[in-house]
C-alpha positions in Angstrom: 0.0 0.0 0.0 2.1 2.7 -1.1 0.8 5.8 -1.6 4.0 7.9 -2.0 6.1 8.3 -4.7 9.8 8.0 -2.2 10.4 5.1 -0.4 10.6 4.0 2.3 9.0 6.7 4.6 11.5 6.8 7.1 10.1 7.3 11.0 12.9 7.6 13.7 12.0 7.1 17.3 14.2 9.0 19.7 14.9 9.7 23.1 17.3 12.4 25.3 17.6 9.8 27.7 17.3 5.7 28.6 14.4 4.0 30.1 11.5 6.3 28.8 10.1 3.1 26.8 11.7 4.6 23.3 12.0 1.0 21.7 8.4 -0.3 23.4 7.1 2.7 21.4 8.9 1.8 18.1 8.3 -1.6 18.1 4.1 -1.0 18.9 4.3 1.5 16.3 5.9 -0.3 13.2 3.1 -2.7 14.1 0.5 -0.2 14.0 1.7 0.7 10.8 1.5 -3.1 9.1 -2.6 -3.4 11.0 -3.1 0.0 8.6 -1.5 -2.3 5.9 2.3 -0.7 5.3 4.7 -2.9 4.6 6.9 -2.3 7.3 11.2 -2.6 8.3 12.1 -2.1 11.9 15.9 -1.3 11.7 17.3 -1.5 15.2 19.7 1.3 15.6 20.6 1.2 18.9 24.1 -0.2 17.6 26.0 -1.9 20.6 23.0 -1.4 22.9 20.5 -3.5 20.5 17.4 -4.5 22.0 14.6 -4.9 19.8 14.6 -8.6 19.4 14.6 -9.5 23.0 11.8 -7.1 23.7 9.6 -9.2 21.0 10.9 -12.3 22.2 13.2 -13.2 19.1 16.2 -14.8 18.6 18.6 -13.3 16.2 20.9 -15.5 14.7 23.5 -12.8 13.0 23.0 -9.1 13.3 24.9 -5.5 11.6 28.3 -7.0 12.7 28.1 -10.6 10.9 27.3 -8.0 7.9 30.1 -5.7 8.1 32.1 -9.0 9.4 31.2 -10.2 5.1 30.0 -13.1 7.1 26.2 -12.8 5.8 24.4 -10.4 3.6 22.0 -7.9 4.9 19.1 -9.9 3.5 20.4 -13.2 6.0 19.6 -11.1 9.2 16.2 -10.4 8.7 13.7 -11.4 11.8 10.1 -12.1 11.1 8.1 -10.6 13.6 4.3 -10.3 14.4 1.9 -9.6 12.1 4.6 -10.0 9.1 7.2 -6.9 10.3 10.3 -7.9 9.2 13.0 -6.7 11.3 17.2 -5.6 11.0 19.0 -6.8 14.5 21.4 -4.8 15.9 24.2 -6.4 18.5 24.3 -5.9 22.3 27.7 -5.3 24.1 29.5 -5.1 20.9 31.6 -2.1 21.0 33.0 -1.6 17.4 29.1 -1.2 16.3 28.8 2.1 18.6 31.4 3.5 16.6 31.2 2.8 13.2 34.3 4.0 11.0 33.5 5.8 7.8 33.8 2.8 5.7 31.8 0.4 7.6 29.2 3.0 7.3 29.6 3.1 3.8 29.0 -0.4 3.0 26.0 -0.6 5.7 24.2 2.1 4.7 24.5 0.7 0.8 22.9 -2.5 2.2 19.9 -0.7 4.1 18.9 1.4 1.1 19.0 -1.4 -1.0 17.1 -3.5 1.1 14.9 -0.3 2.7 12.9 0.3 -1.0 10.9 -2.9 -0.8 9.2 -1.3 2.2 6.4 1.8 2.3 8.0 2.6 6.0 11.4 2.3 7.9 10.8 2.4 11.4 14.4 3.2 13.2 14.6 2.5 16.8 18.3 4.8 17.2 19.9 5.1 20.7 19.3 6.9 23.6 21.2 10.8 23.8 22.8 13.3 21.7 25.8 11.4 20.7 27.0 12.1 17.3 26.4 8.8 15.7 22.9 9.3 17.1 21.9 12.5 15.8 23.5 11.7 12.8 20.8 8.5 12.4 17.8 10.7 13.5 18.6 13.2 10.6 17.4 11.4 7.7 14.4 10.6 9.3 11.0 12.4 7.5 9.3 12.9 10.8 11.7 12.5 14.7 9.3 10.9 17.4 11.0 12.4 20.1 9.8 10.3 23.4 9.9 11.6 27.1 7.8 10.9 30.2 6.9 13.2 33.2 9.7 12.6 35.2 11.9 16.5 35.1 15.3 14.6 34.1 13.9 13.0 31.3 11.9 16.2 29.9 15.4 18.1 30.3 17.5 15.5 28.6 14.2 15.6 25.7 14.7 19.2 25.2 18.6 18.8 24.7 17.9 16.6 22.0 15.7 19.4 20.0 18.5 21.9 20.7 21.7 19.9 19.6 19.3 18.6 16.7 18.1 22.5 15.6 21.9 23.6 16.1 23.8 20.5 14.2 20.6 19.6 11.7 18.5 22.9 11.2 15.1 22.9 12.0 13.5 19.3 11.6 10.2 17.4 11.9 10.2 16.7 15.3 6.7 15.6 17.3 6.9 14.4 21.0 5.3 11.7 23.0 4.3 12.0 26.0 4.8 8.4 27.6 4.0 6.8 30.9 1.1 9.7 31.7 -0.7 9.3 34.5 -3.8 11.5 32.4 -4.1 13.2 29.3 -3.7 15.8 31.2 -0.4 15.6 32.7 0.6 14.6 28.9 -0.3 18.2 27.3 1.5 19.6 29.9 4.8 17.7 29.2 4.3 18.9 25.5 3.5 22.1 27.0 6.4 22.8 28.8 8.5 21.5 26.2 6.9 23.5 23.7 7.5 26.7 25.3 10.7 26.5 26.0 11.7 25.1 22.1 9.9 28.2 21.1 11.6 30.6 23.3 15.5 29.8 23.4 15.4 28.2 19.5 12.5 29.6 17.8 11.1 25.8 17.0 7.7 24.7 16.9 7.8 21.4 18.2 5.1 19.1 17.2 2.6 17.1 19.3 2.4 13.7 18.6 0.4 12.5 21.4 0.0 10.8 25.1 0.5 7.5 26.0 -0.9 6.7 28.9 1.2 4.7 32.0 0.2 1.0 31.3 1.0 -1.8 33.9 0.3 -4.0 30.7 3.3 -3.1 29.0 5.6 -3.5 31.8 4.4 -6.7 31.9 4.6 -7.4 28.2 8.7 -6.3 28.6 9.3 -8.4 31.6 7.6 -11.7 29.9 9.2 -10.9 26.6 6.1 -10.3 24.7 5.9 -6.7 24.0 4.0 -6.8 20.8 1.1 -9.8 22.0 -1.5 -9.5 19.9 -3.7 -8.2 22.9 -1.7 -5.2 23.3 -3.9 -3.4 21.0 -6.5 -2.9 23.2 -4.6 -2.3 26.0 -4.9 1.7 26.8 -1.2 1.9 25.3 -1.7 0.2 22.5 -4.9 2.8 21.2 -3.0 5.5 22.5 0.3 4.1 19.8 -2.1 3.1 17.1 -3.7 6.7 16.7 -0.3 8.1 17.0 1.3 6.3 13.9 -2.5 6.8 11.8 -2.0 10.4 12.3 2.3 10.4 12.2 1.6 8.3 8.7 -1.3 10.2 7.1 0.0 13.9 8.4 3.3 13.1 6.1 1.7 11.6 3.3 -0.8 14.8 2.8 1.9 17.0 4.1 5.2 15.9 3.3 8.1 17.8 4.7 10.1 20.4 3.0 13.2 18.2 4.1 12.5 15.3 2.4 14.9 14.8 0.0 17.5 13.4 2.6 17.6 10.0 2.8 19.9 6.7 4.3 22.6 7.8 1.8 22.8 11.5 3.1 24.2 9.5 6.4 27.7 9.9 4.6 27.3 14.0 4.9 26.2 15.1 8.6 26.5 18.8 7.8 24.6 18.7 4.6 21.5 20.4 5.4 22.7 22.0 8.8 21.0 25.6 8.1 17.9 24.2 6.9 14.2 24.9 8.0 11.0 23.4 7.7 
């Protein structure tokens, strides 16, 4: 079901800090997008601190490094996860993937375009921060889903990530989610807060995504290993996600951004684009 003429759509799912439920969200949301009928690649970008698989239960058998190793192609590390998302594992506690050299990059990033334009949307789940390699992964993206919860550290390290991504990247699609909310309520004013602050110190108009609501459910789902069970759905979170990606997806294919034209390969050029705006 592709209904744009550049593919993939590319969705990044970020976070200023750890432990705000950043891959719970992209993992609920790339399978949001395949129920609305996308077909959908979850590339887990989290290099070195990888963690997609074990959240959905999965067992990878090679991952990025067995790729850059010439072990395997890209193609061999696919996962098949629910509902027919197909998935690109990362590594965990592998130290050479959390610092890719130019060259390794190269040859990567060849494979994940390639393999990227049999999909209608690339979901990447990138790490935790403001490192370089981080921001440098969230810049291609057509829309940031920048993810934060009510707790002050979190909404701090949040905004950091908007100013070291307006600074280095220009002025980007970036929407936030409020996650873990113990009301809609508390939610807006997260944005809120956010919101007023981007627009005073950086003159940015950060987007509003929406509020996921503070789910025992999905603790549960992470402890047993089954964060994407087909009952999640129905859960509060899992409405809460679905209506997020409906509206992320259709707001970008009515209004695509003015950005679009970067892509995977524009990974190679980190200032290209720096004075940008939307």
């Amino acid at each position: 079901m592709n209904v744009w003429q550049k593919k993939p759509l590319i969705l990044s799912i970020a976070s200023g800090k750890g432990g705000v439920g950043k891959t719970v969200t992209t993992v609920n949301m790339a399978l949001a997008a395949r129920r609305m009928g996308y077909k959908t690649l979850l590339l887990d970008g989290d290099f070195g601190l990888a963690n997609v698989d074990i959240v959905l239960g999965l067992k990878a058998r090679y991952n990025i490094q067995d790729v850059l190793d010439g072990a395997v192609e890209i193609e061999d590390t696919l996962l098949d996860g629910p509902l027919g998302l197909k998935i690109i594992p990362s590594g965990s506690g592998l130290a050479g993937l959390a610092d890719l050299k130019l060259s390794q990059r190269i040859r990567l990033l060849d494979k994940i375009s390639e393999i990227s334009q049999q999909y209608d949307v690339l979901f990447i789940d990138t790490g935790a921060g403001i490192a370089e390699s981080v921001l440098h992964l969230n810049s291609i993206a057509d829309a940031i889903m920048l993810v934060t919860t009510p707790e002050p550290h979190s909404q701090t390290d949040a905004y950091a990530f908007v100013k070291v991504m307006c600074e280095k990247y220009g002025k980007r699609r970036i929407s936030l989610i409020a996650n873990q909310a113990v009301s809609e309520a508390q939610g807006h004013k997260v944005y809120q807060n956010l919101a007023d602050v981007a627009k005073r110190f950086l003159n940015f108009e950060l987007g509003f995504a929406g509020v996921v609501p503070k789910d025992p459910a999905v603790l549960r789902g992470v402890m047993m290993q089954r964060a994407a069970d087909d009952q999640a759905q129905h859960t509060l979170s899992g409405q809460a996600w679905n209506e997020i990606t409906r509206k992320t997806i259709e707001s970008l294919v009515n209004e695509p951004p003015s950005d679009s034209g970067r892509g995977l390969n524009d990974l190679l050029f980190p200032n290209f684009g720096a004075q940008r705006a939307l």
